[in-house]
C-alpha positions in Angstrom: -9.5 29.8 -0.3 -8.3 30.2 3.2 -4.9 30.0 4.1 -3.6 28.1 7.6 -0.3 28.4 9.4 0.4 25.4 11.3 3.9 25.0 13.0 6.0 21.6 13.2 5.8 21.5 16.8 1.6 21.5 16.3 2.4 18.9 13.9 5.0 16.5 15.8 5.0 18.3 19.5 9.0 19.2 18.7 9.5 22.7 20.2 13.0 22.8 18.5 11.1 23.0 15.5 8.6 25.7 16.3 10.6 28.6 14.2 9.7 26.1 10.8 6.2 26.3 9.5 4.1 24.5 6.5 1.6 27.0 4.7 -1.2 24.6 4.0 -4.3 25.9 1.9 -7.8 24.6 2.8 -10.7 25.4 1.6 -13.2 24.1 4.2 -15.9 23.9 2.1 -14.7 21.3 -0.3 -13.3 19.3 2.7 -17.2 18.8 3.7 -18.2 18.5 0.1 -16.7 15.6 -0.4 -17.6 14.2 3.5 -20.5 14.9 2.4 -21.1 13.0 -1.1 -19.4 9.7 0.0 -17.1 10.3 -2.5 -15.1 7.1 -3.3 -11.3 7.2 -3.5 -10.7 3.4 -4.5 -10.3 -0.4 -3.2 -8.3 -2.0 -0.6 -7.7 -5.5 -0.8 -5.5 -7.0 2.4 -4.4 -10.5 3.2 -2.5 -12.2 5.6 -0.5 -15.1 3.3 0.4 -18.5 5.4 2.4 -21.3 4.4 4.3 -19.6 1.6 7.4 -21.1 0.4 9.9 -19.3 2.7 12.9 -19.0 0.3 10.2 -16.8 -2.5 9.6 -14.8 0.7 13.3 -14.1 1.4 14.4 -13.3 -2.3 13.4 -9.7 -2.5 13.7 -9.1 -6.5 11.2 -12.3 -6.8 9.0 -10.5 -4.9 9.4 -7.3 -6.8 9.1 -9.2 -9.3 5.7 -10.5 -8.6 4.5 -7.3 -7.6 5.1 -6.0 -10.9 3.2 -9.0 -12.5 0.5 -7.9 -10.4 0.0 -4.8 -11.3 0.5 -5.7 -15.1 -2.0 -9.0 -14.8 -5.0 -5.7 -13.6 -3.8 -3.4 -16.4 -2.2 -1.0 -13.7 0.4 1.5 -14.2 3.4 1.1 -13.0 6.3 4.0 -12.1 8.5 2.9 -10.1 9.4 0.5 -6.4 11.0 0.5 -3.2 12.5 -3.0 -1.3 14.3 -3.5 1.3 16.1 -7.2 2.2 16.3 -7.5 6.1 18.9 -9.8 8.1 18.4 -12.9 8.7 15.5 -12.9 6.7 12.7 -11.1 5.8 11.8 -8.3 3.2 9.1 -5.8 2.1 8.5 -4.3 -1.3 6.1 -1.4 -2.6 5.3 -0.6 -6.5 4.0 2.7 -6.7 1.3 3.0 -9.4 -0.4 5.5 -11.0 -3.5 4.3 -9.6 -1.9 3.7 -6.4 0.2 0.8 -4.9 0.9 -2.7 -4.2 3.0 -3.8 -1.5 4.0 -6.8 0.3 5.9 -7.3 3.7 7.4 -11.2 4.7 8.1 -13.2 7.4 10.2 -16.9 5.9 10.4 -18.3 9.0 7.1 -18.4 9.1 6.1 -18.8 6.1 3.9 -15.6 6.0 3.6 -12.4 3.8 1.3 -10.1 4.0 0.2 -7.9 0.7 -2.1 -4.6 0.3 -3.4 -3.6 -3.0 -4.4 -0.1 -3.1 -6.1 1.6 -6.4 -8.0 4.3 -6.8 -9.2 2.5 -10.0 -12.0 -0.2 -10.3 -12.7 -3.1 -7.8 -12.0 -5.1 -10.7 -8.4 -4.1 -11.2 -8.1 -4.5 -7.5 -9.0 -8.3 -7.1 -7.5 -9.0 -10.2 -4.1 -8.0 -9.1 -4.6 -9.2 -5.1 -5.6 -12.5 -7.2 -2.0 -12.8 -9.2 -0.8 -12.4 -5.9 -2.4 -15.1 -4.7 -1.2 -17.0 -7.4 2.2 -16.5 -7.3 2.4 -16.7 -3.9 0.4 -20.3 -3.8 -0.6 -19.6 0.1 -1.8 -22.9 2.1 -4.0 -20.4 4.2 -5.8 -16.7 4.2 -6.5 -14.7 7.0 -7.6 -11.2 7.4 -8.6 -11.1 3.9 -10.4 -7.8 3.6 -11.6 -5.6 0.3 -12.6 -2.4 1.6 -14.5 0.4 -0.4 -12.7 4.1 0.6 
C-alpha cells in the first residue's frame, strides 16, 4: 500500500493550516480496479415535489417522521437523523441508513420539497422508499425525477 501526505492547505488552499496534515493510504491499483469493473455502489432516486401541503413541509418531526416510514416501508436500516427547522419556514431532514440515506429539504411557501434516496442496496428498496415518499407527501407535480445507477 502506498502512503500519501497531503497538507490542508492542498486540500482547502488555507496556508494557516499548512503545519496540519492527513495521512491518507491509497493503493492505486484498487482505485483503477474498481474504475475499471464498473463496479456499482447503489441507486439514486431524486425529485423535485410541487404543490405539497405547506404546513407538512414546515413541521419538521412530520417530516422525520416520514422519512423514517420511508426507509421502514423498503426494509432499510435505520441509525439515526439530523433536522434542522429554519425561520420563517422551511426545514430539511436526513436519516442515515445503513444502506445509506434519505433526505428531504422544503420550501412551504411554495409548496415544494425536494427528497434524495440514496442506498447502496437494491433498485428495489430504492423506488420503494422514494415511492412512500411520494405517498406521504401527495405532490400535485414531479419534476427532475431522476433514478440514477452509481
Amino acid at each position: 500500500m502506498i502512503s500519501n501526505v497531503i497538507t490542508k492547505k492542498e486540500l482547502i488552499g488555507d496556508s494557516k493550516a499548512s503545519q496540519n496534515s492527513v495521512k491518507l493510504d491509497i493503493n492505486p491499483s484498487t482505485i483503477s480496479d474498481n474504475f475499471k469493473d464498473k463496479k456499482n455502489y447503489g441507486y439514486t432516486q431524486l425529485g423535485t415535489f410541487y404543490g405539497c401541503d405547506p404546513v407538512l413541509l414546515d413541521d419538521v418531526n412530520a417530516l422525520i417522521t416520514i422519512l423514517y416510514d420511508a426507509a421502514y416501508f423498503a426494509d432499510m436500516t435505520p441509525f439515526g437523523d439530523l433536522s434542522k427547522k429554519f425561520e420563517p419556514q422551511g426545514a430539511s431532514g436526513l436519516v442515515g441508513l445503513m444502506e445509506s440515506h434519505i433526505s428531504i429539504h422544503t420550501w412551504p411557501e411554495d409548496g415544494v420539497a425536494v427528497v434524495d434516496v440514496y442506498t447502496c442496496g437494491t433498485k428495489k428498496s430504492c423506488q420503494q422508499a422514494y415511492s412512500s415518499l411520494k405517498q406521504s407527501l401527495q405532490p400535485k407535480k414531479i419534476k427532475k425525477q431522476r433514478l440514477i445507477k452509481r
